[in-house]
C-alpha positions in Angstrom: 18.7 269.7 6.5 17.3 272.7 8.2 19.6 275.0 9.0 19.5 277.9 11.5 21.4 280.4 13.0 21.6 281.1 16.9 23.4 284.0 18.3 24.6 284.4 22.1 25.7 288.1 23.5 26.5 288.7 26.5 29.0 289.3 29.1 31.6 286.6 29.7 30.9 284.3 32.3 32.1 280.4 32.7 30.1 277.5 31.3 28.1 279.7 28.4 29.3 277.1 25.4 28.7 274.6 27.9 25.3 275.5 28.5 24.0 276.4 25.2 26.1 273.1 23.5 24.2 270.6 26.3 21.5 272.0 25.3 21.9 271.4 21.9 22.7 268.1 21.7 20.8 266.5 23.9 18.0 268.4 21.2 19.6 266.5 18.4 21.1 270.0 17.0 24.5 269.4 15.3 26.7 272.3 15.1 27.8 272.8 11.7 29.9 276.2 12.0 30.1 277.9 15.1 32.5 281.2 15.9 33.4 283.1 18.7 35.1 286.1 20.5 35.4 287.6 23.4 36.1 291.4 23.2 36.9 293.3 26.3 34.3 290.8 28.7 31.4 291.0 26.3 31.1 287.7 24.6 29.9 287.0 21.4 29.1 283.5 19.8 27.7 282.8 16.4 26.5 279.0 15.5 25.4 277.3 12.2 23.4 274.7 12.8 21.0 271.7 11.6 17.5 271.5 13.1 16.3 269.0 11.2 15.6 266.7 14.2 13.9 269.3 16.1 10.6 269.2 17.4 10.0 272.7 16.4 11.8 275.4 15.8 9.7 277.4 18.3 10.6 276.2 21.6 13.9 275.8 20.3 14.2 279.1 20.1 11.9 279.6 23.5 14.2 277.7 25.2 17.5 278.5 24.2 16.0 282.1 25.3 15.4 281.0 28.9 18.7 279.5 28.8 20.2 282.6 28.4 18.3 284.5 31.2 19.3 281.9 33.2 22.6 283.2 32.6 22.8 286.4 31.5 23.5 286.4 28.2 20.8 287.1 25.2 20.3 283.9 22.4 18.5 284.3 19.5 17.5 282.1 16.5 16.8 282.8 13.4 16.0 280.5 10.4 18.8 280.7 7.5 16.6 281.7 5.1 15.4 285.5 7.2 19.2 285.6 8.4 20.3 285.8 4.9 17.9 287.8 3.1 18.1 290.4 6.3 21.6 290.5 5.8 21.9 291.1 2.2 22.8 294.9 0.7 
């Protein structure tokens, strides 16, 4: 299992989880954890997820990011490994 995270900020619109989870799965990505808030029309979404069946992580990540120019928001991956070792004190 190869497991990565992917961020989405932005503000709210309709159809954002619906965009980004399409995407996913029709890219073999399973959603392991995913959390989300909205905080006065900003949106924020964080997702654990598997790769493992992904072509590469790089236009994963390339087109998630189109994805969210498309519409409006900013998505960003990042493989567990960086995420955790950025985020430790």
């Amino acid at each position: 299992m190869k497991r990565t995270i992917i961020t989405v900020v932005g503000k709210d619109t309709v159809g954002i989880i619906a965009k980004v989870c399409t995407y996913l799965a029709g890219n073999g990505v399973n959603i392991l954890d995913i959390s989300q808030t909205i905080v006065q029309g900003f949106f924020n979404m964080m997702m654990v997820v598997d790769t493992g069946k992904v072509k590469s992580f790089e236009s994963l990540a390339s087109e998630l990011e189109q994805i969210g120019e498309e519409i409006g928001v900013v998505i960003k991956c990042q493989h567990e490994e960086i995420f955790d070792r950025m985020h430790r004190i």
